[in-house]
N, C-alpha and C positions, 0 to 999 in steps of 0.2 A: 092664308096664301102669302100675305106678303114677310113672315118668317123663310117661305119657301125661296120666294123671290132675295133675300139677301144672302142665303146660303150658294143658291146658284151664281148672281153674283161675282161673293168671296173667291168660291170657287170655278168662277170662268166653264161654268157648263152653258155653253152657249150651243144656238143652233149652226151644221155643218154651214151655211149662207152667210153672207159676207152680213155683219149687222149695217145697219142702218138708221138716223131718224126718220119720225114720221113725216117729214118733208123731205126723205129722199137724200140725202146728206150721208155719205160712207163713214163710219165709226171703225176705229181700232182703239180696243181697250190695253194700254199698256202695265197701268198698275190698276188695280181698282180700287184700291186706297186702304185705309185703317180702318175697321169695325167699331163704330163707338154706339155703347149700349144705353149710353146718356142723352141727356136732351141734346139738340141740335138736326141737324145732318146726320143721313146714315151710316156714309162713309166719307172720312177727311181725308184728304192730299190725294187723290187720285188722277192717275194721269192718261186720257184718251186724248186722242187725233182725231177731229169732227173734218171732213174737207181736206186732207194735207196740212192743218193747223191744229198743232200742240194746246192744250190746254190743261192745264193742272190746278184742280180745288176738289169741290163736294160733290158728292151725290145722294140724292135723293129717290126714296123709294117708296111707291103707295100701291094699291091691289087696281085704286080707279083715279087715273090721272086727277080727276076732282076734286076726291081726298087732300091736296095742296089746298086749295081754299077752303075746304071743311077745316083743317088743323089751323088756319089761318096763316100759311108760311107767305103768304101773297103780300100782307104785311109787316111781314119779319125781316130787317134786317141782316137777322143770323142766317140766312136763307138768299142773299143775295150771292155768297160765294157757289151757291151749287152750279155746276157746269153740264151737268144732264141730270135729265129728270126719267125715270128709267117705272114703267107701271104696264101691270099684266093686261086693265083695260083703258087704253088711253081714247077719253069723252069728251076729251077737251083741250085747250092750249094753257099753258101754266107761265107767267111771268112774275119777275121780281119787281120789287118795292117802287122802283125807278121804272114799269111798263116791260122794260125789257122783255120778250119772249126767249122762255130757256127749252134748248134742244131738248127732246123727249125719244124713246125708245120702248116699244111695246113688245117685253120679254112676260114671253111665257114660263113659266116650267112644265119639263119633261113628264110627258104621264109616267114613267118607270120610278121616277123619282117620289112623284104626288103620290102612287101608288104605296113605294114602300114605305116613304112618313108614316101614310095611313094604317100600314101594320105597324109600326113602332109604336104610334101613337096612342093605339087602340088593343092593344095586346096587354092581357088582363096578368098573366106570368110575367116573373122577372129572370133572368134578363130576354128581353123578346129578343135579339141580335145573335143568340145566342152560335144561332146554325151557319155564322159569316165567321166566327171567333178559331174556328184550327185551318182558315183559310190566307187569314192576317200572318204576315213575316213574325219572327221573333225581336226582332230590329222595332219594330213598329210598333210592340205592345211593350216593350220596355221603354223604349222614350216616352211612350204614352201615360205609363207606369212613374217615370220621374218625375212629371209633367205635374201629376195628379199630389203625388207623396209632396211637392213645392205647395200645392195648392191647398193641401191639410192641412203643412205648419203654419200657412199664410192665417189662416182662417182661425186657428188657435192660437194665434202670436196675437189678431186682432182682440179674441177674446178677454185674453191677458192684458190690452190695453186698458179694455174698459174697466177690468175689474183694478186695476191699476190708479185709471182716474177715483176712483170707487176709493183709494187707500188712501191719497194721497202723494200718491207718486212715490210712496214705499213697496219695495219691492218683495222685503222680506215678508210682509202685511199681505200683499197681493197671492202671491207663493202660497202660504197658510191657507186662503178661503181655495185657492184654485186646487192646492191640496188637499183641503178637508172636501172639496164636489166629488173629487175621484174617490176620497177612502168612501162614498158612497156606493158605488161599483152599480151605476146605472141606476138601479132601484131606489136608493136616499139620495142621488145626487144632489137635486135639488135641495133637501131638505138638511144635508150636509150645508149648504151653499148659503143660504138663510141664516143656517147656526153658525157659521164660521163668521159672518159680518154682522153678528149681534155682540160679536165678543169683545172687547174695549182693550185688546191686546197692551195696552199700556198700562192699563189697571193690573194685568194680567204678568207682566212682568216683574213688576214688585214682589211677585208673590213666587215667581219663578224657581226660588229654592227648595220650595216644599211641593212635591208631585201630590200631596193630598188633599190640597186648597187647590192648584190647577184642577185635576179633578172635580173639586166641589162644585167650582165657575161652569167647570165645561157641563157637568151632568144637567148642573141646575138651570142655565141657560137652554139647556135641549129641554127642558119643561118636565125631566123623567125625575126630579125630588119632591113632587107635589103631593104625591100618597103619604098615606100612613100604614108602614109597613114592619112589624117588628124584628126590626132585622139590624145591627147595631151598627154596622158600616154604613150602612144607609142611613143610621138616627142620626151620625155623628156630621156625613156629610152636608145631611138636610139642615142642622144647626150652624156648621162653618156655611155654609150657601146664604143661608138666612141672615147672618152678619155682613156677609162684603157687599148680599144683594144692595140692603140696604145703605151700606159704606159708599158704593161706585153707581147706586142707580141702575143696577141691570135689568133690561126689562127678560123678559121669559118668553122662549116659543113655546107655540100652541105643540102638544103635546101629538096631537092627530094627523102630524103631517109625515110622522115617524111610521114607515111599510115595515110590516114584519109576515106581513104571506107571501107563498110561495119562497121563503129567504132562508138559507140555514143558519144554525145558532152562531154559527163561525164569524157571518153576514152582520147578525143583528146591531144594531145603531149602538147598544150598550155596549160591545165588543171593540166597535171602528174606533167610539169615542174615547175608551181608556186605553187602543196602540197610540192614540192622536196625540192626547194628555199625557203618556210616558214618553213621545216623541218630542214634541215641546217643551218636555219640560226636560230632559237628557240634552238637545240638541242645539244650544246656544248658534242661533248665525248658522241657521239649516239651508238656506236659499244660499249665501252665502258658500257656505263647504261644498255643497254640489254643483257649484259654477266653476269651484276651484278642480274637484273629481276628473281625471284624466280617461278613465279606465271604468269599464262598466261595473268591475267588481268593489272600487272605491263605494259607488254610488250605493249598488247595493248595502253594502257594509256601514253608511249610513242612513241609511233609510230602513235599518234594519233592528226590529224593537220586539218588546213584547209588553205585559202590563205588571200595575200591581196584584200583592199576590192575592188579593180577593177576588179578583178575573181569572185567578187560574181553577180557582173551582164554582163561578160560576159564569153562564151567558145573560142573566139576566139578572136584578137585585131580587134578594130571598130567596128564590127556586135556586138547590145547588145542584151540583153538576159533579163527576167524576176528574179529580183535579188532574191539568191539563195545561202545559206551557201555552197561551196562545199570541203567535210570533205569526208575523206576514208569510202566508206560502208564498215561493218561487213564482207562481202565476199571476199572484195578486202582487208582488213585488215589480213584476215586470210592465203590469199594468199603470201601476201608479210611475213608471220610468217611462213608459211611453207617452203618457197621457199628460203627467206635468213636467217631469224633470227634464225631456227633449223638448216638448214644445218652449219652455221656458230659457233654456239655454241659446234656442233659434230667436226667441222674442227678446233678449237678455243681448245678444250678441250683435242685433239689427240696431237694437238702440247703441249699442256703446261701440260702433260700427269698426265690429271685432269679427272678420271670417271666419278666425278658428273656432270661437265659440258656435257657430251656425253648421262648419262643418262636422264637427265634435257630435251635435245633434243627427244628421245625417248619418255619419262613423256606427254611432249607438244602434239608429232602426234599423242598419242591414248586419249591425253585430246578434241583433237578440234576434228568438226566433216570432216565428208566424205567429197570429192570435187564431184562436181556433173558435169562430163563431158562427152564428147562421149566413153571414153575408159569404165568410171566406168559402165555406163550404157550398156555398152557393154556385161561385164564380170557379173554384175549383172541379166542381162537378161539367161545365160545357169548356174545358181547357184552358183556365189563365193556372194555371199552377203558383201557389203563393209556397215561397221559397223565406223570405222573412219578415219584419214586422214593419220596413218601408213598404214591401207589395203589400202588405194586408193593411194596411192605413190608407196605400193610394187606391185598393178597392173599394175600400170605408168611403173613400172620398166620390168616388166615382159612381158607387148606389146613391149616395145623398146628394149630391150635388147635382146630377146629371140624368142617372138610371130616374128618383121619386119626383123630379118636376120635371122630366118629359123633354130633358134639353137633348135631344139625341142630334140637333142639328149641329150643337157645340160638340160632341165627342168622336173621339177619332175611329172606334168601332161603331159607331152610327156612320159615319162618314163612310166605310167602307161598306156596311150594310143597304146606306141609300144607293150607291154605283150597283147594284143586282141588278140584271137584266138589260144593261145598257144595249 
């Protein structure tokens, strides 16, 4: 209830009668302040007129005026700015630190309202809003739409920080692991992500001339040189692995953390790992050239590899294969563009507080096209039409962020959905 009660609130759904406190005192609410989802107050700077007199600070918000002394704000300092205390059952009088008694107001929320939460909340299908979505303007689902796409790169720039702190505060270091999570393609992400920060990248560069030692590091490090398999690429690898392991100290992943069901041969981790290792090892100052890249087709054009020639006829060591270039599809190219090379350009650009670099990121997701996955075709199917890969990231962000934890009170098609029935 008292989620309900800040949303009405925010939103000034108040009853048609003049408000009032519970000592009779006429209320006009003129701003209701800033939403803070942090400790304190529930909203700061808010400005109501109690009596013909202005007031402007906090407000506070509980389901049973009580509540204030249950949370302990009766001794809180931080609670001395609140200027109305606003609760659905007021039991009691609420005062600050200093005795003062603070104005109180007992808001209800609307049954139309309680009502449709309760379908949103409780609707087992996604998206439950669905039947309010070709009633919303187009104006209103594309701001909503901007709003979301800001709020995706927000969330993958912070990612970037961490893995960042995680480098050292090297960016090309940071780039490579965030890099290698995506050549995971959902299924190895993680296990990409692991291996990519086991790798001692400076050990790793000495050796940078020869793509068959890169190789060696990366295969042996994914834990996939530990067989004994008579297979000579494989002997020769297992022996250069075994020399640097013990030259640089590499320790080894667990082998089991590597998915190969449900995954085609194209997918498999031996495939991702020798584009990675011919990637690395062709692309001196990769993070670098793609910050400099203007044009989606630069980008591509370096992001664009294939392996040594033992990976062209096979997917895995000793089982061969029908020989076979295998170079990043277009699809899987666009993924790894969405996924590190924009978000990284926006994260890249906030820090070196460069617009063009932030806007470049933007430029790129409404240059490429849509991702075609169960989400988009989800929201596709009750009328957001995703047109390119901004809309399908800000739908991305909108199932996760909003649709899977139930926040429909923050979303602006929940917004419109709760007004039914009014």
């Amino acid at each position: 209830m008292e989620r309900l009660l800040h949303y009405i609130w925010k939103h000034k759904i108040f009853p048609l009668k003049q408000l009032e406190t519970t000592s009779g005192m006429l209320v006009e609410v003129i701003d209701s302040g800033l939403h803070n989802s942090d400790s304190g107050p529930d909203f700061f700077n808010a400005k109501v007129k109690i009596n013909e007199t202005l007031w402007v600070g906090n407000i506070e918000i509980h389901s049973k005026a009580s509540d204030w002394f249950r949370h302990g704000h009766d001794k809180d300092k931080v609670y001395d700015s609140v200027i109305l205390h606003i609760a659905d059952e007021v039991d009691c009088d609420v005062f600050r630190t200093n005795g003062d008694k603070i104005p109180q107001i007992k808001l209800s929320c609307p049954d139309y309202i309680e009502r449709n939460y309760e379908k949103l909340h409780n609707a087992d299908a996604l998206p439950a809003c669905y039947g309010v979505i070709p009633k919303i303007s187009k104006f209103s689902i594309n701001s909503w739409l901007s709003v979301l796409q800001s709020e995706r790169l927000m969330h993958k720039a912070e990612a970037i920080n961490v893995r960042l702190d995680h480098s050292n505060g090297n960016w090309e270091d940071a780039f490579f692991v965030t890099l290698a999570r995506n050549f995971g393609f959902g299924l190895n992400g993680d296990a990409f992500e692991k291996w990519a920060g086991l790798i001692p990248l400076r050990a790793v560069d000495k050796h940078r001339d020869s793509l068959f030692k890169v190789e060696a590091i990366f295969f042996g490090q994914a834990g996939l040189l530990e067989e004994s398999l008579d297979d000579a690429y494989y002997k020769n690898l297992q022996k250069e692995f075994s020399y640097l392991k013990h030259l640089f100290e590499l320790p080894v992943m667990d082998v089991s953390l590597w998915r190969f069901l449900r995954s085609r041969p194209g997918n498999f981790p031996h495939i991702r790992i020798a584009q990675l290792a011919s990637l690395y090892y062709r692309k001196w100052g990769l993070f670098s050239q793609l910050m400099e890249a203007e044009s989606l087709k630069s980008v591509r054009d370096i992001l664009q590899v294939s392996t040594s020639d033992y990976w062209e006829e096979h997917y895995q060591f000793y089982s061969k294969s029908p020989k076979r270039t295998k170079n990043l599809s277009n699809s899987s190219s666009n993924l790894l563009i969405i996924n590190t090379v924009i978000p990284f350009l926006y994260a890249y650009g906030r820090h070196r507080a460069d617009e063009s670099l932030c806007e470049r990121a933007s430029h790129f997701l409404e240059e490429l096209g849509a991702e075609d996955n169960y989400v988009t075709r989800m929201w596709n199917g009750v009328g957001l039409t995703v047109h390119n890969a901004a809309d399908s990231q800000a739908l991305l962000e909108l199932k996760k962020e909003y649709c899977d934890k139930k926040k429909c009170l923050y979303c602006r098609i929940g917004f419109e959905y709760l007004k039914q029935g009014k």
